[in-house]
C-alpha positions as CSV (number, residue, x, y, z in Angstrom):
1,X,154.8,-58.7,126.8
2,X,155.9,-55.5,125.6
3,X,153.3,-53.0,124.7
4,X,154.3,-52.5,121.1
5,X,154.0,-56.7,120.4
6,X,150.7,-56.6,122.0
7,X,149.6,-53.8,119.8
8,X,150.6,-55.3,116.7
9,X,149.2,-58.8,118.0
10,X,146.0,-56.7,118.8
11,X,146.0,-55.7,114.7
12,X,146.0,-59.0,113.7
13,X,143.4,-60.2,115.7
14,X,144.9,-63.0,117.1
15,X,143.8,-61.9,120.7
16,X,139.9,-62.1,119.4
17,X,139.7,-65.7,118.1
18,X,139.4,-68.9,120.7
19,X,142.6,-70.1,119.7
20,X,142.6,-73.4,122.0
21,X,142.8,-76.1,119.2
22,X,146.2,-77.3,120.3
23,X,145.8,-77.4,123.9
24,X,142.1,-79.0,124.2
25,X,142.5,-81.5,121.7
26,X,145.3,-82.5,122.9
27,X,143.6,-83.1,126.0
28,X,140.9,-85.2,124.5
29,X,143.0,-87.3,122.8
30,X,142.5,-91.1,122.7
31,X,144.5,-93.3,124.3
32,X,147.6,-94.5,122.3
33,X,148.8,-97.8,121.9
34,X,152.2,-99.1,122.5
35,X,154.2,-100.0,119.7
36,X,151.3,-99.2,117.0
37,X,152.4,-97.2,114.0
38,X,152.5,-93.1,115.1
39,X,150.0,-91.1,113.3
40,X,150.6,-88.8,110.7
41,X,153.8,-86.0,112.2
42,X,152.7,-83.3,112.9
43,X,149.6,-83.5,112.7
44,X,147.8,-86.3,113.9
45,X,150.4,-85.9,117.3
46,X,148.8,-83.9,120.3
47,X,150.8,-85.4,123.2
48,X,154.5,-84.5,122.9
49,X,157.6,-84.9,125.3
50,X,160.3,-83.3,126.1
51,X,163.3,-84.1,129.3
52,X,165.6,-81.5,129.9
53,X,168.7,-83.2,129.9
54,X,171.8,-79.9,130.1
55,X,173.7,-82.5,131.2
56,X,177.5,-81.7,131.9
57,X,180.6,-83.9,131.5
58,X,183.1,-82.7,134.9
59,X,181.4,-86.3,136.6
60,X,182.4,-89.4,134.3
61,X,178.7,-90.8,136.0
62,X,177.0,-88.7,134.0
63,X,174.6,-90.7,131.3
64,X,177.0,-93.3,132.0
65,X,174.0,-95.9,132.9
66,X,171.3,-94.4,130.7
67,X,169.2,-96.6,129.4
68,X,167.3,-96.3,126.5
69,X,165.1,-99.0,126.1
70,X,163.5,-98.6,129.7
71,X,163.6,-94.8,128.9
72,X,161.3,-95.3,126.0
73,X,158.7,-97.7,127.0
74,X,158.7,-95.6,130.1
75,X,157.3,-92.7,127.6
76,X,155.4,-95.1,125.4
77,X,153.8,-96.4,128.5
78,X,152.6,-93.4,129.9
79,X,150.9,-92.8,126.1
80,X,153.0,-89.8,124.7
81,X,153.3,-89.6,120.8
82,X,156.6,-87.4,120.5
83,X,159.7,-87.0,122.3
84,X,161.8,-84.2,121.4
85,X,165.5,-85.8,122.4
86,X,168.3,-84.2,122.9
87,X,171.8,-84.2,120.0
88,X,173.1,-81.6,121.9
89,X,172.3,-79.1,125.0
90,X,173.2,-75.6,126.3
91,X,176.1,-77.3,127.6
92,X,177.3,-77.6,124.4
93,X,178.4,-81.1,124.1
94,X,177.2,-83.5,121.6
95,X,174.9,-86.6,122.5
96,X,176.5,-88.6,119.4
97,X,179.4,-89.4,117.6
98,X,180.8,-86.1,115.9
99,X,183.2,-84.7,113.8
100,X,182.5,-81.4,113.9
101,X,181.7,-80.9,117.7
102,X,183.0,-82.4,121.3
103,X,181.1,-85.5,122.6
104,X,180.2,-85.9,125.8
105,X,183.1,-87.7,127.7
106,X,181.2,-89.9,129.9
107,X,179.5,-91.4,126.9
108,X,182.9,-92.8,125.6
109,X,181.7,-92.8,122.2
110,X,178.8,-94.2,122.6
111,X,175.5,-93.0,120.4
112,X,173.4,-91.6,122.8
113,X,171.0,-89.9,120.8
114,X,171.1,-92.6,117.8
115,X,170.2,-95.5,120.4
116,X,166.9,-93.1,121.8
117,X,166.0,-92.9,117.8
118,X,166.2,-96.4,117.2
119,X,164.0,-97.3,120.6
120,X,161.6,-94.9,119.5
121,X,161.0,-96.1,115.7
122,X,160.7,-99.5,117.5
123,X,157.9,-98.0,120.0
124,X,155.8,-96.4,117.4
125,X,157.0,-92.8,118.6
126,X,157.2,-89.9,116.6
127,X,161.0,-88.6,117.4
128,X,162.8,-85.2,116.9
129,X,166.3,-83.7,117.9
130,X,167.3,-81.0,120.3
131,X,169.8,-77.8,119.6
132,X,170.6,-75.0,121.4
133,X,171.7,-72.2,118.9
134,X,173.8,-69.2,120.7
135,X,173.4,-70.5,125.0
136,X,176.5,-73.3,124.4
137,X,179.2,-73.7,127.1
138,X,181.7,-75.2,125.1
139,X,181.3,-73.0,122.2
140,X,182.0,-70.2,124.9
141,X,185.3,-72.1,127.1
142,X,187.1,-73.0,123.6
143,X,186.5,-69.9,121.5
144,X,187.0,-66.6,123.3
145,X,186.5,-64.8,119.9
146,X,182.8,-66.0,119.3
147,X,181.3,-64.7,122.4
148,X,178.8,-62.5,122.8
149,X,180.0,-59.3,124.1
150,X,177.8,-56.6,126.9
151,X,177.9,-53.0,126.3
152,X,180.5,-52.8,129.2
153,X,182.6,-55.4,127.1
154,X,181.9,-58.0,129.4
155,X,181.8,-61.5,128.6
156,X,181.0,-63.1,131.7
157,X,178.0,-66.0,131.5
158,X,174.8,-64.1,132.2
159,X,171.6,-65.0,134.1
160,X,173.7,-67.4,135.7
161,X,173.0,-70.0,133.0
162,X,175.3,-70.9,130.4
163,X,178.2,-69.2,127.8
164,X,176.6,-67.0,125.2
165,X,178.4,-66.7,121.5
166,X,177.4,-64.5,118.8
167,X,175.4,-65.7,115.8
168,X,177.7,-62.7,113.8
169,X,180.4,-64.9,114.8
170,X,182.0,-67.9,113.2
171,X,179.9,-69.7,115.2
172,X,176.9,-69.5,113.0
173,X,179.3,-71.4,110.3
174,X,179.9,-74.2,113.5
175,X,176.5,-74.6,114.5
176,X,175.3,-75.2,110.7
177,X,177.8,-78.0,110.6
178,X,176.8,-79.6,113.5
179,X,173.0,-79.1,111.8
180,X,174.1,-80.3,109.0
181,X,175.6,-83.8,110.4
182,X,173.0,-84.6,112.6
183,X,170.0,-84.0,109.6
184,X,172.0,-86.1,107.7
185,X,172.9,-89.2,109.7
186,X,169.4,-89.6,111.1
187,X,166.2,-90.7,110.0
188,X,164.3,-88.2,112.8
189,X,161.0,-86.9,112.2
190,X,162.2,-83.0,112.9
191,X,164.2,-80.5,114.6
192,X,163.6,-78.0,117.0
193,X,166.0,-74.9,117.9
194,X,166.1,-73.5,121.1
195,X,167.2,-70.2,122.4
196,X,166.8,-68.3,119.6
197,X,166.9,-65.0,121.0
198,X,169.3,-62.4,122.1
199,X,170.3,-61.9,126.2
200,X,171.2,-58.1,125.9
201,X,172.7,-55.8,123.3
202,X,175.8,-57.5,122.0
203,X,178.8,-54.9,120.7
204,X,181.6,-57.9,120.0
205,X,183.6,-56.8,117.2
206,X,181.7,-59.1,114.7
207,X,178.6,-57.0,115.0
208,X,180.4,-53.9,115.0
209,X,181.7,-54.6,111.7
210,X,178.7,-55.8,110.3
211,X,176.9,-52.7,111.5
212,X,179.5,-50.7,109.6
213,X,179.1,-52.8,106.9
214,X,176.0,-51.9,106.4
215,X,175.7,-47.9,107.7
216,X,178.9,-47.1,107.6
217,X,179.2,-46.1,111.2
218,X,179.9,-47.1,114.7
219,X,177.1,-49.2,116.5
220,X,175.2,-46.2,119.1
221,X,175.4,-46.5,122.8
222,X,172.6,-45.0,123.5
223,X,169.2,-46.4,123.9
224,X,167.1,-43.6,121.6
225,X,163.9,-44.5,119.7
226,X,164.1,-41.2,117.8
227,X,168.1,-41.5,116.4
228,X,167.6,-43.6,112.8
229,X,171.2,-44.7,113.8
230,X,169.7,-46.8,116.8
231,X,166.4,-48.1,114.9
232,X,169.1,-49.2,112.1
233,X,171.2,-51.0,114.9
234,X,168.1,-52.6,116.5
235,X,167.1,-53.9,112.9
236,X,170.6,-55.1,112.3
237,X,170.4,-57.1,115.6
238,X,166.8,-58.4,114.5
239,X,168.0,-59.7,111.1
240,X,170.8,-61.2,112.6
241,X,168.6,-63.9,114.8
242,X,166.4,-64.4,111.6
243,X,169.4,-64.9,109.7
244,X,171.0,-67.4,111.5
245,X,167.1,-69.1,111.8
246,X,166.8,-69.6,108.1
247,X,170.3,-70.5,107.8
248,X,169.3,-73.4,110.0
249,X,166.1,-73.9,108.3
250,X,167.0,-74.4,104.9
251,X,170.9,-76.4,106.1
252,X,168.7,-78.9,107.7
253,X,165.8,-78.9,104.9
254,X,168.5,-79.5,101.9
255,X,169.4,-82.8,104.2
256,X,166.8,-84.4,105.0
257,X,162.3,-83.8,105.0
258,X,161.7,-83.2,108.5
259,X,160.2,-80.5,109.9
260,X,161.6,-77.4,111.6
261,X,161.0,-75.5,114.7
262,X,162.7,-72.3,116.0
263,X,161.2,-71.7,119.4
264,X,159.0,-69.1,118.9
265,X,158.3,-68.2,122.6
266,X,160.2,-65.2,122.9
267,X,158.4,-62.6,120.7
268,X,156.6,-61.7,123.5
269,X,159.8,-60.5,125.2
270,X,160.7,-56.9,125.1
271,X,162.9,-55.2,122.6
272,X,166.0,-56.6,124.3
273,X,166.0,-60.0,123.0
274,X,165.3,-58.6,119.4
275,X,163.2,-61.6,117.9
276,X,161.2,-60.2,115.3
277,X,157.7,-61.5,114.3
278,X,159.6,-62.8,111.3
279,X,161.5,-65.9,112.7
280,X,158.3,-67.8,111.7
281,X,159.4,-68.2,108.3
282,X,162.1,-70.2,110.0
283,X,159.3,-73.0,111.4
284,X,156.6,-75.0,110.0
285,X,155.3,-74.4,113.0
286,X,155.0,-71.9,116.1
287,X,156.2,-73.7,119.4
288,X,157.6,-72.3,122.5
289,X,157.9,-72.9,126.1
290,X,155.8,-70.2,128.6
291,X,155.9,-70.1,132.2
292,X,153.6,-67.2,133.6
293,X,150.1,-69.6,133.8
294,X,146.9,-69.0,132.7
295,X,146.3,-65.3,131.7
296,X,149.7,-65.7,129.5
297,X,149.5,-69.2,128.4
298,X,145.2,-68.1,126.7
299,X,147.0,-64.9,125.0
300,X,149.5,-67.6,123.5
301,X,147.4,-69.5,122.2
302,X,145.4,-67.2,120.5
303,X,148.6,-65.4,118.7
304,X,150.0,-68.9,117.9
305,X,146.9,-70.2,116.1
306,X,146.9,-67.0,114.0
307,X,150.9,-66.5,113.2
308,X,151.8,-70.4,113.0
309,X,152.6,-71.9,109.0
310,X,150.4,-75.1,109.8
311,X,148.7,-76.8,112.5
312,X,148.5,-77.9,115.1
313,X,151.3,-75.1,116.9
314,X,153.0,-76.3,119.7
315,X,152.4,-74.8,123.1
316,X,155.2,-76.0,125.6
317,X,154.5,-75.9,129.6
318,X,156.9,-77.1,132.5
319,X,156.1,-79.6,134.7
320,X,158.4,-77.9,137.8
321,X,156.4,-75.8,140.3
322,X,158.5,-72.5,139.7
323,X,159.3,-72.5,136.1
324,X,162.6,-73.9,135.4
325,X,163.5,-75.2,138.9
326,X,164.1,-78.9,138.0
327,X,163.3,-80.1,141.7
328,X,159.6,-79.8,141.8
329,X,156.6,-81.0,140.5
330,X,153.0,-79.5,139.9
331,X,150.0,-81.4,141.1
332,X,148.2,-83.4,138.7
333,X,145.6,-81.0,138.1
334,X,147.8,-77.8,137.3
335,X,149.1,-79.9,135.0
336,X,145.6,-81.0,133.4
337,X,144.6,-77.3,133.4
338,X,147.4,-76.3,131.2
């Protein structure tokens, strides 16, 4: 965490409190029965699921066989109260009929995420969507002009994950549609909105021109805590995530009740990714996914019990061995610890 986020952490005193309220209730939870009518969302729900599934169309196999019925008694049985499901993944396609967005080939039209919804109000589990805001592939292949753009005016994918667009772009007007239908056509119990941070400094001509909007000059170059010009772009580039956040916030509040969730996880990241305390006003409440065990996951929990709206906040752990390395699983008791 950078030094300047701990400080101001340190000012709030969220690193004094004990902080644990999600994590150890959650462990001592009671057992929950299948098919009983879920507790109150959020917060009677302590034990909460979520699959990865950035699952890619170039295989017509792909989620071809799914099924959703075993798939949610398998997660009733094993007494989880929420599962976060996935409308849509960094891939970029969606998990359900569209007309805003491309749907997953392999699905042939099917209603992926519509059919897990259904199983789950059936199983008395609490269910929410997925979306990936920014880290979409196929936002990135079919619109050259949204992506995000490195100082060298590269575009290539970076970190050797998945096509990066701009939230200066039109995308931001894309992904509020695709918001805006799935809020709308179903009855879910919230949403949660991954990847809301920046990868590096983006200079694509949509930023540049906002940035002149707004100062009347070209975006700087040069990393320089002492030029105004560069605090004013930094600033820029923070408003721009909490922009698009409450944009998101409020297109899928006008819809429908549910609540909200901007994953929060990355305002312990340096000044690179540019999330500013602020994108809490676009959750109800703090979540986040942290990989860097024990030391890291006790400082979380103390900030997130003092910065989240309502609680309980939602603390997010892998089960993989090394982070997000699908392949491997952590013994039992790692995961107990956590």
């Amino acid at each position: 965490m950078h030094r300047r986020t701990f400080n101001k952490l340190l000012g709030m005193g969220t690193v004094g409190g004990l902080g644990l309220q999600g994590s150890i209730r959650g462990a001592l939870a009671p057992p929950v029965e299948i098919g009983a009518a879920p507790g109150k969302w959020p917060a009677d729900s302590y034990r909460r699921l979520i699959v990865d599934m950035h699952v890619p169309d170039w295989d017509p196999v792909l989620l071809c066989r799914f099924d959703p019925e075993d798939y949610v008694r398998t997660i009733a049985e094993a007494g989880f109260q929420s599962l976060l499901h996935y409308a849509q993944s960094e891939v970029g396609l969606c998990l359900y009929p569209t007309k805003v967005g491309q749907m997953h080939s392999a699905l042939r039209g099917r209603d992926f995420f519509g059919e897990v919804v259904a199983q789950c109000r059936r199983g008395g589990i609490h269910v929410l969507g997925y979306f990936s805001l920014m880290y979409d592939n196929w936002a990135y292949e079919n619109h050259p002009e949204w992506r995000f753009l490195a100082e060298d005016g590269s575009d290539q994918m970076l970190e050797g994950r998945f096509g990066i667009v701009c939230p200066n772009s039109p995308y931001r007007d894309y992904a509020l549609a695709c918001l805006k239908e799935i809020s709308a056509q179903y009855e879910i119990d919230g949403m949660f909105l991954d990847e809301m941070f920046w990868p590096g400094v983006c200079y694509c001509p949509h930023c540049t021109a906002r940035f002149w909007r707004e100062h009347n000059t070209e975006p700087p170059r040069i990393v320089d805590w002492d030029d105004p010009a560069w605090r004013n772009f930094q600033k820029m580039r923070e408003q721009s995530l909490l922009d698009l956040a409450l944009a998101a916030y409020n297109t899928i509040k006008q819809n429908r009740p549910m609540t909200v969730c901007s994953q929060y996880s990355t305002i312990f990241e340096p000044w690179r990714v540019a999330v500013p305390l602020e994108l809490k006003q676009a959750s109800d409440y703090a979540g986040g996914d942290f990989y860097g065990g024990p030391h890291e996951y006790s400082l979380v929990c103390k900030a997130f019990d003092s910065l989240t709206k309502t609680h309980p906040y939602e603390f997010m752990v892998g089960a993989p061995t090394q982070g997000l390395n699908r392949l491997s699983l952590k013994p039992q008791e790692e995961l107990q610890l956590e």
